[in-house]
N, C-alpha and C positions, 0 to 999 in steps of 0.2 A: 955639689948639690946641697942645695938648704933642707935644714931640718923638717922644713915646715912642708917641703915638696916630698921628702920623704914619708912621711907620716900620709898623707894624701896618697900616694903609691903603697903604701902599705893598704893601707884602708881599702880603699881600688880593690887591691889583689885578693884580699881577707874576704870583701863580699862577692868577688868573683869566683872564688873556691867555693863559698857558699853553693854558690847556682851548678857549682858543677858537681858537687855533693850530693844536691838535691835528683841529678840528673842520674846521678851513678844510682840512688834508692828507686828511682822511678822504673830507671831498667829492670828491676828487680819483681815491680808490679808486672805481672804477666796479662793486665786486662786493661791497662792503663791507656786511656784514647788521649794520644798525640795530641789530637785536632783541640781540644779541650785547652781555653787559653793561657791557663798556668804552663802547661807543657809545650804548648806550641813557642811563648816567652823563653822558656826552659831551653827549649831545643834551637829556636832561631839566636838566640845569647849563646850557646858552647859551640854550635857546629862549626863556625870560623875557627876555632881555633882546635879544634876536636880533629878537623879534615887533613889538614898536613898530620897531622901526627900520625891517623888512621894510613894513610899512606904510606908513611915512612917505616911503621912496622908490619914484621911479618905476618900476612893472614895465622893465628890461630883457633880456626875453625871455626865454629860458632861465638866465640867469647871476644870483648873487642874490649882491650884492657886500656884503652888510650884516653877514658875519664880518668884512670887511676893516673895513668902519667902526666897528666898533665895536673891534676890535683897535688902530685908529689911535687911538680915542677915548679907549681905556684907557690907550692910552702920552703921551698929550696931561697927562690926567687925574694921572697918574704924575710927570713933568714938574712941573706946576705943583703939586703938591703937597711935591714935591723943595725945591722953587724958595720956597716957602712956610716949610720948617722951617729954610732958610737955607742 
């Protein structure tokens, strides 16, 4: 893989963590209206890939940690892709 494709993968993923960063602080807002088109962007961008994960892990009650994992995963992902174009 070229450098040049890497660094554009990089990038990609860096502003993709972003949105789901933003999504993990917004959960946080307890009055926060979805429908509202920064959140509604917000949430139709992570829930693809938010939804398998949501599945794959165990329901922990109220708490749905599968921004954090997939946040971790992007920066993992980021990481070895760094790590890769040398």
């Amino acid at each position: 893989m070229s450098a040049e494709v890497i660094r554009m993968l990089v990038t990609i993923i860096q502003l993709y963590s972003y949105v789901v960063l933003a999504r993990i602080i917004l959960s946080w807002i307890p009055n926060f209206n979805r429908s509202h088109p920064i959140g509604r962007f917000i949430y139709q961008v992570t829930d693809p890939v938010l939804e398998p994960v949501r599945r794959a892990l165990p329901p922990l009650g109220m708490v749905d940690i599968s921004p954090i994992i997939v946040f971790f995963g992007l920066r993992i992902l980021k990481f070895l892709l760094l790590r890769l174009s040398g």
